[in-house]
Backbone bond lengths (Angstrom), bond angles and torsions (degrees), N, CA, C in turn:
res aa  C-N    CA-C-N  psi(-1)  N-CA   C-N-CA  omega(-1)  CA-C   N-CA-C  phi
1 X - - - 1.446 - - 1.523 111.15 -
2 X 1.280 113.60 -19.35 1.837 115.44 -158.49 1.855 87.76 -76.86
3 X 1.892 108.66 -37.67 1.971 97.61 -167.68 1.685 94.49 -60.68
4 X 1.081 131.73 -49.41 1.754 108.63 176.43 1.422 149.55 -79.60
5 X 1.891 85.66 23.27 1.120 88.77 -172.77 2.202 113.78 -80.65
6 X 1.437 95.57 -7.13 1.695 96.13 -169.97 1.645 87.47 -98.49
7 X 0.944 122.92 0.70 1.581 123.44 166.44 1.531 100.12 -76.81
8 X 1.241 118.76 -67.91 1.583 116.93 178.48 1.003 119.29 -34.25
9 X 1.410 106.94 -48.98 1.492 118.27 -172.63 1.773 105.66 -66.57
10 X 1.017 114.29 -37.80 1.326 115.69 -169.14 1.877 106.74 -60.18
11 X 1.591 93.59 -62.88 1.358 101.20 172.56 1.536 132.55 -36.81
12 X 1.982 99.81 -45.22 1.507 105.57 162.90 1.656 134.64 -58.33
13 X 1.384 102.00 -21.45 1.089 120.80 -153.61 1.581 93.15 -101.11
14 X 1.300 126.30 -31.35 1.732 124.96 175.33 1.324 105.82 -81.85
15 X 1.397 126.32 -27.80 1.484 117.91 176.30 1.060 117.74 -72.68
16 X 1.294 122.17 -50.15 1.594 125.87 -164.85 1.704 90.10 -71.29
17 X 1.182 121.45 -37.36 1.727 120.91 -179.73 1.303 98.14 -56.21
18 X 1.198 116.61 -45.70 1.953 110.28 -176.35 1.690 109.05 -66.58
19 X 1.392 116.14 -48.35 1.648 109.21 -147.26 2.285 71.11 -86.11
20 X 0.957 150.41 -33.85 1.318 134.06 -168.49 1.779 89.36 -56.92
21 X 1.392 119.02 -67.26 1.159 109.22 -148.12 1.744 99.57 -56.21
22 X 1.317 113.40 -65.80 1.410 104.48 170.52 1.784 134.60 -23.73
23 X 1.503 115.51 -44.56 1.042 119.31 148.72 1.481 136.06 -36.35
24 X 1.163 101.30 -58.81 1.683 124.50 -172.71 1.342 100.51 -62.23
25 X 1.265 108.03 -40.89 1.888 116.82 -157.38 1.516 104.13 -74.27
26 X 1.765 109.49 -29.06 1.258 116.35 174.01 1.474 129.19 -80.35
27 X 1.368 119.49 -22.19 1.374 140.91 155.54 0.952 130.69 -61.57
28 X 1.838 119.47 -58.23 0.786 123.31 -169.06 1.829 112.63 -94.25
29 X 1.260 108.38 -33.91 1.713 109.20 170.08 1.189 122.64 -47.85
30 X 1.411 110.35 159.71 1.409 134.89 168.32 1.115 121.09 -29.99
31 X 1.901 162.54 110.05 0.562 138.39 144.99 1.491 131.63 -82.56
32 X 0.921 147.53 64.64 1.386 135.55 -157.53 1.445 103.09 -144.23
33 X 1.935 99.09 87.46 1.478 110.75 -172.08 1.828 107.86 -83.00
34 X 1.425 115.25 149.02 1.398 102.87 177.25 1.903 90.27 -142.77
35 X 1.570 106.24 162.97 1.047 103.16 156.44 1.848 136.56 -19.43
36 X 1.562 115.65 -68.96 0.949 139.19 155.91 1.317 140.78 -37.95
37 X 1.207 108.26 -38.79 1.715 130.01 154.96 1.672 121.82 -57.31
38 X 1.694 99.46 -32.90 1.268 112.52 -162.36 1.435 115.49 -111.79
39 X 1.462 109.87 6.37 1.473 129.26 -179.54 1.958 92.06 -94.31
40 X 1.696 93.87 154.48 2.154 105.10 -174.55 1.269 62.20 -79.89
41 X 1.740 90.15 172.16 1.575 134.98 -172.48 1.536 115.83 -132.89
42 X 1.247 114.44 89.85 1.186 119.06 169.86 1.511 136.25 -96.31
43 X 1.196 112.73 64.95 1.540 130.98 -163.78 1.812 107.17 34.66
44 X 1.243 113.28 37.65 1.366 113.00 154.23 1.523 96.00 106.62
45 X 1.658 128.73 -22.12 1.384 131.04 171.81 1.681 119.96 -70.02
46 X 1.077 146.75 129.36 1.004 148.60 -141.74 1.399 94.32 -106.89
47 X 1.230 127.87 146.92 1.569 123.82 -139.62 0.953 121.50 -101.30
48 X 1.428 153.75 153.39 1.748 147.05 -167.29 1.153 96.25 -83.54
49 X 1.892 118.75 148.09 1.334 106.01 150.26 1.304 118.05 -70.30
50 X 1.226 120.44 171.72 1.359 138.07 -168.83 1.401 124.46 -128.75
51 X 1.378 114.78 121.75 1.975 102.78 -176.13 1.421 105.62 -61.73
52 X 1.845 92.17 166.28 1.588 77.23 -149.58 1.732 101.80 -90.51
53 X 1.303 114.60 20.94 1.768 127.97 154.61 1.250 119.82 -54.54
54 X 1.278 101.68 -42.58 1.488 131.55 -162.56 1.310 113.47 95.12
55 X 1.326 138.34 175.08 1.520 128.80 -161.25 1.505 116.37 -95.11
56 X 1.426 118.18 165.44 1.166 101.37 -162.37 1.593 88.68 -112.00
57 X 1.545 117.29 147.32 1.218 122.43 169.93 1.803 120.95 -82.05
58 X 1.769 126.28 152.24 0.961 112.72 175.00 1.421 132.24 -75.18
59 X 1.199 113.10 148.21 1.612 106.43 179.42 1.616 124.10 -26.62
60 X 1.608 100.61 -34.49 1.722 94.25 -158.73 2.110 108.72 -76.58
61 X 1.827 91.14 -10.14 1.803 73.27 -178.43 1.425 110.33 -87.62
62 X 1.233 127.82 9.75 1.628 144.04 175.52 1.528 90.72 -73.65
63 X 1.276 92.05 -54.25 2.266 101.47 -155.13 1.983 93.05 -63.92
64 X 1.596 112.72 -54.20 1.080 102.34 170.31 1.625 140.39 -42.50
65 X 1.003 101.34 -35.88 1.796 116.23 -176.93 1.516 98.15 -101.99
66 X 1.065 138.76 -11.94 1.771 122.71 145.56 1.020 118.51 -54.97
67 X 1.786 115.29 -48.89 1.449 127.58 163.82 0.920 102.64 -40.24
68 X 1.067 140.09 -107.24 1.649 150.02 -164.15 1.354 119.66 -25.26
69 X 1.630 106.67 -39.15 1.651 99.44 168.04 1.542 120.09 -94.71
70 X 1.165 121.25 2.85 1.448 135.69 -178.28 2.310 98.31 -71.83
71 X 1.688 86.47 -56.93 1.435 92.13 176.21 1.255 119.10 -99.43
72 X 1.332 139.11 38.24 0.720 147.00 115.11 1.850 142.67 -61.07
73 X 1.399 85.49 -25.06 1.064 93.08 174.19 1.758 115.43 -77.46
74 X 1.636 97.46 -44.34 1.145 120.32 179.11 1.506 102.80 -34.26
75 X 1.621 116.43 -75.35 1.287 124.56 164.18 1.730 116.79 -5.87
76 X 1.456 103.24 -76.81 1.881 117.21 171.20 1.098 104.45 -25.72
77 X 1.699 121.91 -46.85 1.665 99.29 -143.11 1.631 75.98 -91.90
78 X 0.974 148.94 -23.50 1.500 126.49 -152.31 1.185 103.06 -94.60
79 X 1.384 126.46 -9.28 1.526 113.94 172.16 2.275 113.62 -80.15
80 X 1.573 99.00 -14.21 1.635 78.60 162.58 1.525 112.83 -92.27
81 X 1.563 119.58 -10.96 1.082 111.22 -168.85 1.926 115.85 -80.12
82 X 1.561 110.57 -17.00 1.147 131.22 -159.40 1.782 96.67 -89.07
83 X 1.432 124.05 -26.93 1.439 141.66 160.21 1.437 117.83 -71.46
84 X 1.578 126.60 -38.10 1.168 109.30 174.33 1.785 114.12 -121.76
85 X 1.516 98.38 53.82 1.325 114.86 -155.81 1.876 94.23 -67.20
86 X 1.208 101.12 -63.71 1.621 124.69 165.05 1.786 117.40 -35.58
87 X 0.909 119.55 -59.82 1.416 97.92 159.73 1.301 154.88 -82.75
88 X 1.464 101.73 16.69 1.745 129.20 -165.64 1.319 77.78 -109.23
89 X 1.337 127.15 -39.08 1.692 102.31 -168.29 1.663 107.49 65.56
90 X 1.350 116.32 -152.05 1.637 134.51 -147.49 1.775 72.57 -89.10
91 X 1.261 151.74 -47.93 1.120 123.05 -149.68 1.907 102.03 -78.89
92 X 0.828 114.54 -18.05 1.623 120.62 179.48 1.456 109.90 -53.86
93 X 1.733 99.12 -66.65 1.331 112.69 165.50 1.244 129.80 -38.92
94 X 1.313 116.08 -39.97 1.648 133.91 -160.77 1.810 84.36 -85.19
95 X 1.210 136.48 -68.72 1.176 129.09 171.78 1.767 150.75 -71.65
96 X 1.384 75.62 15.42 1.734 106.66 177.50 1.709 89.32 -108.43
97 X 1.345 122.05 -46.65 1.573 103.77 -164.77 2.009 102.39 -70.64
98 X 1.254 88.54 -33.17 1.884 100.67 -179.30 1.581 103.84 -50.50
99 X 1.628 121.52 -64.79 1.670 120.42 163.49 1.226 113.09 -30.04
100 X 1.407 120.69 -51.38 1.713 103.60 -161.58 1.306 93.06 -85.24
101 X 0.963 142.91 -52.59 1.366 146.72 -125.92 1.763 92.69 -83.48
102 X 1.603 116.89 -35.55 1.624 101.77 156.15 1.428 135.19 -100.08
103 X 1.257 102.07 14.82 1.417 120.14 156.76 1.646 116.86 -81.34
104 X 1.446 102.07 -37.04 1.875 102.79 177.45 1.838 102.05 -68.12
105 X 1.508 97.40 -37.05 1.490 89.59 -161.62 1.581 103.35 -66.28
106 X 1.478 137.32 -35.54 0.928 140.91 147.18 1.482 129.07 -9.52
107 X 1.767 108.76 -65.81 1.173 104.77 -179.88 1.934 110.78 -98.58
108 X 1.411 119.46 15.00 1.466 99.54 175.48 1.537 90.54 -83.33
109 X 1.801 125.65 -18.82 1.602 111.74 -175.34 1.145 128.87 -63.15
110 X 1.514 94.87 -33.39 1.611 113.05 -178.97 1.636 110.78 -75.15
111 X 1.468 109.05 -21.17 1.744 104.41 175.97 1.259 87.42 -90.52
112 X 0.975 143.81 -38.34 1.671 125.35 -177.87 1.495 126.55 -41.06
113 X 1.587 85.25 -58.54 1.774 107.15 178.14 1.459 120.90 -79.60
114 X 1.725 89.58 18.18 1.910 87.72 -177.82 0.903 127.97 74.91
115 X 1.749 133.72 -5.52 1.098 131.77 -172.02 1.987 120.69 -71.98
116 X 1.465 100.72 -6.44 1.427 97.83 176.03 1.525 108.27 -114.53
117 X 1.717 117.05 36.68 1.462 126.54 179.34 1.091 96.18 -113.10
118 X 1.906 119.43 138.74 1.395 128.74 -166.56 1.234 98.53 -112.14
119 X 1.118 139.69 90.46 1.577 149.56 175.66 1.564 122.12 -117.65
């Protein structure tokens, strides 16, 4: 129990650091609410209404952020493979070129079909 005990401590020691600053910030800050202060901020454009769902986004920023986590992942696997590159020898290689090579084919479809055009 004693190795977690500077873990505890740590943990105690980031919370009470969080809820003080929060505290303080509420005490000690500015209060001086106005209309204007209390209006959203849309880089100076005055804001759309909104259904009252809230709006619905288009398909393509879904398709984008699949992208992104699709190769991302890709990324993951190549960092154990890039560590035990040396003892896989030719079969590492042989199955590292097989990963990308249907991962590329993947994304020349998606540049084909437009899917990485922001319109």
């Amino acid at each position: 129990m004693e190795l977690y005990t500077p873990v505890l401590a740590l943990i105690i020691l980031a919370t009470v650091f969080a809820v003080a600053s929060i505290a303080m910030a509420a005490i000690i800050g500015p209060k001086r609410y106005n209309k204007i202060k209390l209006d959203s901020y849309e880089c100076g454009i005055q804001p759309t209404p909104q259904p009252a769902g809230g709006g619905r986004f288009p398909v393509k920023y879904y398709i984008i952020a699949m992208l992104f986590i699709i190769f991302d992942i890709e990324i993951i696997f190549l960092y154990p493979w890039a560590v035990y590159f040396d003892s896989m020898a030719v079969f590492g290689l042989i199955e590292m070129v097989l990963f990308i090579a249907t991962v590329f084919v993947a994304y020349t479809y998606v540049w084909r079909r437009g899917g990485l055009d922001w319109d």
